[in-house]
C-alpha positions, 0 to 999 in steps of 0.5 A: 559466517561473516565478522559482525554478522549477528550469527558470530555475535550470537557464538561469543555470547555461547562462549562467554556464557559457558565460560562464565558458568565454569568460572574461566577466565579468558586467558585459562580457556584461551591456554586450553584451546592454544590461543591467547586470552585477547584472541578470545576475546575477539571470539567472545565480542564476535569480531573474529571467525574461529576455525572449525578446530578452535570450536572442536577445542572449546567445546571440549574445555567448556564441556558442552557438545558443540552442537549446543555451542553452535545452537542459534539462540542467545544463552540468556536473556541478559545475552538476548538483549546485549546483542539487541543493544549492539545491533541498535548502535550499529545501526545507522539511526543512531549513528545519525544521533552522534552518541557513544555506544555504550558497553553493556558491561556488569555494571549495568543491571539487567534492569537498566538494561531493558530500558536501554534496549526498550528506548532503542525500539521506540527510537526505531518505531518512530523513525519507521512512522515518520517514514509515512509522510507527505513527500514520501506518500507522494514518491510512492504514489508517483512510483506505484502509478509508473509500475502499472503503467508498464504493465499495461495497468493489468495483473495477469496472476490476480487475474488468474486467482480471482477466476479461480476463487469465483468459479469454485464459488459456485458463480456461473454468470451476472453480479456475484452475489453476497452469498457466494462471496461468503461461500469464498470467504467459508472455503478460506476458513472464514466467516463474515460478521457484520457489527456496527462498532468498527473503528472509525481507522479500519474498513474491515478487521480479519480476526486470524485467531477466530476464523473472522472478518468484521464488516460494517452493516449494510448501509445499502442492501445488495451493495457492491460496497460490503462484497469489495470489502470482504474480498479485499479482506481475503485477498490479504490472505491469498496473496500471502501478505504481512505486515508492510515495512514501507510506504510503497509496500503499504500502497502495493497491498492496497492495490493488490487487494482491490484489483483481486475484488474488481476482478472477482465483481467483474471475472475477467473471462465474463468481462471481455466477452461483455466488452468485446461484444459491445466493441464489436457494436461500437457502443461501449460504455462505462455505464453500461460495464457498471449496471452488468455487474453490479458495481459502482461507476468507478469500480466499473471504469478503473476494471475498464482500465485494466482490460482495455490495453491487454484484451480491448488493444486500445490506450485509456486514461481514467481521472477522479476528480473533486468538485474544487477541480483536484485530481484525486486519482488518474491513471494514463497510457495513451499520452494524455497529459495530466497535470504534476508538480515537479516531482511527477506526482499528479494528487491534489494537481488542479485539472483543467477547466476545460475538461470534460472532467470539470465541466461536467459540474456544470450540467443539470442532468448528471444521471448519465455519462457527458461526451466531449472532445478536447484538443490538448497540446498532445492531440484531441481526446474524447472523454465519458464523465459521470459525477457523483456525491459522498456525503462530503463533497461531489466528483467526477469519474471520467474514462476516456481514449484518444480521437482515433480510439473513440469509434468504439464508444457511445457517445462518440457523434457528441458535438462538445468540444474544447481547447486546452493549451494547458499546462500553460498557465494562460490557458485557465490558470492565469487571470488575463493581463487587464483583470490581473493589473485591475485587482493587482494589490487590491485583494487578499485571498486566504488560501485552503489548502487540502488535508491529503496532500499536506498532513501526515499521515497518522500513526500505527502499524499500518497507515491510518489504522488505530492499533488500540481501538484493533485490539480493543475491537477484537478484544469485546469480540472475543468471545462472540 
């Protein structure tokens, strides 16, 4: 034991408790054991380690095995929470407060108390929400895209598990099927419901109790969407996840699990051999990955970007982008320079409007991938853009690698090039000298700024989830 550590605190409440049930004072039990009454009391307030013999000694006095004096629970509930309260002032959330600790002496009722103590928990959920804002998501973004750039944007042990789970599936070849999917969740000890009455905050909910995992119907029948949710829903449990502590936990999760759905969509071993053999040929294609598989286009070209290094030997960069020219998502290791702010972070950035990413907007025909090369200050580029629409708004998803890397793709003989000087302003940022100078003082725009970026994220235990529309939920299921 250390002096403070909650251990010694926990052993001088024992003390206290067992001298107070015999109706001892300090100094009496303090004679009895050789010590004085203060030094007891430094005993008894935790700040002080006792040697071996000292707690032979005072569980003689206070006629109690010393197994019992030494047991790691608080002897009460009184005692429970007036060490709570010392840990909460001790703490350095309210050190930051400026306030005085106060002294649970036998003046405080147990009822005042449980309020103190209950004011103290909320004091410190608030603070652990208010950890999940803007600035803080942007940090761990920022933080979570370097981490998989070192890594090559691959993980070898999801990798593994994800074969593991689909070969014992029963899945051989092709899409994996909803059943066999199911088969993955029965194996686990689960099995899929499909209701119309989840909360709007929630994807999925796993009922741990029940042996359940809610999904919304299907909007599309055979859709690679409900199959990815329910293998994110699992994925939860084999990797052995709890509740996150932090933002960045919170974000590694979330990676986690749809790298572990992406890999069971699309099984590593099948996966290669499809795009090795397409390399060979010299015509890979995103497009071509996606319909293989059965999986959406982004599904399909952030999976590329998880082989491609370690199994194609080949540098890869990947954009989502908004229909406004915001990058919702990216991904580099081939030098491509996307654009930050000044703290490195690339979400809501503006993407150049001479990249494929953008101009492909522009095209009437979007049912297949646009080609185009681009010169940028870091070397010329060839990028495959596909665009698409949510009921919100359009986007883009663009794969694409450096000039030298372009022989092993489709679409590689395409004529569309473009310069980009970006991140120079002048290059499609800045208005040119004489247009700035005609409307200088002359307009007003009223700027629209983007949600993801600048709101807080809401509250609960984790991010963006509605704890009591959870519980309520499972609640109206419980007896399903």
């Amino acid at each position: 034991m250390k002096a403070g550590t909650p251990d010694l605190a926990i052993l001088g409440q024992r003390i206290r408790h067992f001298r107070g049930e015999r109706g001892l004072t300090l100094d009496q039990v303090g004679e009895m054991v050789g010590l004085a009454g203060s030094q007891l009391s430094l005993i008894e307030n935790g700040k002080r380690e006792p040697k071996l013999s000292t707690l032979d000694a005072l569980a003689l006095a206070l006629d109690v095995e010393l197994a019992e004096l030494l047991a790691r629970e608080a002897p009460s509930r009184r005692a429970a929470l007036e060490l709570e309260l010392g840990r909460a002032q001790s703490s350095p959330l309210y050190a930051s407060l400026g306030l005085p600790p106060i002294r649970p002496g036998r003046g405080i009722s147990d009822e005042s108390l449980e309020a103190i103590v209950g004011l103290h928990r909320e004091l410190q959920r608030r603070a652990s929400e208010a950890i999940a804002t803007p600035e803080e998501a942007r940090r761990a973004n920022t933080d979570l895209r370097e981490r998989m750039r070192e890594r090559a944007n691959y993980l070898p042990d999801i990798e593994l598990l994800a074969e593991e789970q689909v070969r014992a599936s029963g899945h051989r070849t092709g899409a994996l099927t909803h059943r066999e999917v199911s088969v993955m969740a029965e194996r686990l000890g689960f099995q899929l419901i499909y209701v119309n009455d989840l909360p709007d905050s929630t994807r999925s909910i796993t009922d741990l109790a029940n042996g359940r995992i809610y999904l919304p119907p299907a909007s599309i029948p055979g859709g690679h969407g409900l199959r990815s949710m329910a293998l994110q829903a699992m994925a939860h449990r084999l990797l052995g996840h709890t509740p996150p502590a932090s933002y960045d936990e919170f974000l590694w999760q979330r990676l986690e699990i749809n790298y572990f759905a992406a890999a069971c969509l699309m099984p590593q071993e099948a996966s290669v051999a499809f795009l090795q053999a397409a390399k060979k040929e010299k015509r890979l294609a995103i497009e071509d990955f996606r319909d293989a598989f059965g999986v959406t286009h982004e599904a399909a070209a952030l999976r590329f970007t998880n082989l491609a290094t370690s199994q194609l030997d080949m540098t890869v960069h990947f954009l989502r982008v908004a229909g406004d020219g915001a990058l919702l998502k990216g991904y580099e290791n081939d030098g491509l320079p996307l654009p930050t702010d000044v703290t490195g972070s690339i979400e809501g950035q503006w993407v150049c409007k001479q990249w494929s990413a953008r101009r492909a907007f522009e095209h009437t025909n979007r049912t297949t991938e646009n080609y185009q090369y681009t010169d940028t200050p870091a070397g010329t580029f060839w990028d495959a853009t596909q665009t698409g629409r949510t009921d919100a708004a359009e986007f883009s998803i663009t794969v694409g690698v450096p000039f030298n890397q372009a022989k092993w793709f489709r679409g590689r003989e395409t004529t569309v090039r473009a310069v980009s000087t970006c991140p120079d302003e002048a290059c499609c940022r800045r208005a040119p000298d004489g247009l700035a100078e005609r409307w200088a003082g002359k307009a007003w725009p009223s700027a629209r700024l983007h949600a993801h970026v600048l709101s807080p994220l809401p509250s609960g235990t984790f991010p963006g989830v509605d704890d009591a529309e959870v519980y309520e939920f499972l609640e109206a299921h419980a007896d399903h």
